[in-house]
C-alpha positions in Angstrom: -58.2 46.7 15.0 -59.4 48.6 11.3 -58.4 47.2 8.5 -56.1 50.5 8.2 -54.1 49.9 11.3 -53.7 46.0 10.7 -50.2 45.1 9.7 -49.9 42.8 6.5 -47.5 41.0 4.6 -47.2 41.7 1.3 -44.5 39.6 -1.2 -42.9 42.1 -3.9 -39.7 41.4 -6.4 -37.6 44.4 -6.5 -34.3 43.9 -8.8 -35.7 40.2 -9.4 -35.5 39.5 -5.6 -38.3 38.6 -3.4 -38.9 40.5 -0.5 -41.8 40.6 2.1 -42.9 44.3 3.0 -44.7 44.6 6.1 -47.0 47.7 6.5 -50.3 49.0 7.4 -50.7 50.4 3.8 -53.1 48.2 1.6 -51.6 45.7 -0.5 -51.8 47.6 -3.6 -49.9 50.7 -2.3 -47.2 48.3 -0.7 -46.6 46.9 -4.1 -47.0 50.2 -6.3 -44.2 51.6 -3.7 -41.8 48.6 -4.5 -42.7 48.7 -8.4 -41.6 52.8 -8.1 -38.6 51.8 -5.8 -37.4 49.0 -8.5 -37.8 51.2 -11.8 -35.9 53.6 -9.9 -33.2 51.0 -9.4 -33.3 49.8 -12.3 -33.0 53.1 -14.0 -29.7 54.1 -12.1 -28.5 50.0 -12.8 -29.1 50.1 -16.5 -26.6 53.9 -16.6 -24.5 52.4 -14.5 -24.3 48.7 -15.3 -20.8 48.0 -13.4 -21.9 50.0 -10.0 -22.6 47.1 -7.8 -26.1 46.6 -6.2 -25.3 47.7 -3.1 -23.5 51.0 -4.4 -26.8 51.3 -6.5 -29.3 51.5 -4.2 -27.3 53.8 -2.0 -27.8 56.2 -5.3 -31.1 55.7 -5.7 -31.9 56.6 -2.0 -29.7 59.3 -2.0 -31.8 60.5 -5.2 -35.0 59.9 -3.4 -34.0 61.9 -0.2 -32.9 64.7 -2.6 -36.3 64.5 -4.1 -38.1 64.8 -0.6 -35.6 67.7 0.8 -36.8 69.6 -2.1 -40.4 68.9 -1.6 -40.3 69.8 2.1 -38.6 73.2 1.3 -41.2 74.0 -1.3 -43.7 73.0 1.0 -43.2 75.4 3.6 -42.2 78.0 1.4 -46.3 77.5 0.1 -47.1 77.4 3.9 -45.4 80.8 4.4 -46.7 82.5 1.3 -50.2 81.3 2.3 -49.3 82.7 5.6 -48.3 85.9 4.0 -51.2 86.2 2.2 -54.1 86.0 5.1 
């Protein structure tokens, strides 16, 4: 097995709880993706400081998801201008 395709633990804190992420990613990605993941939390917590955790992270994904629709549809809209264009 490479060291890419070997699954590892890897302990983060995201909203001051400690989680294990398991992932074939190295250790530093893992825990730059859960340092991103818990400013983005914390962000929607600290404009929203009644909205429970739960109700929180459902924003924040919901936010994220938004984020990647968009990036898809710009993405092949490149692909087909780049099509366009040979």
């Amino acid at each position: 097995m490479t060291t890419e395709q070997e699954v590892r633990s890897v302990r983060v804190r995201i909203l001051g709880e400690e989680h294990i992420i398991k992932g074939q990613a190295s250790e530093e990605y893992i825990k730059s993706l859960a340092a991103a993941v818990n400013e983005r939390l914390l962000e929607v917590q600290r404009s929203n400081p009644l909205l429970p955790r739960h109700r929180v992270a459902i924003l924040v994904a919901l936010n994220l998801l938004n984020e990647l629709e968009k990036l898809k549809t710009e993405h092949e809209e490149l692909l087909a201008l780049m099509e366009e264009a040979q």
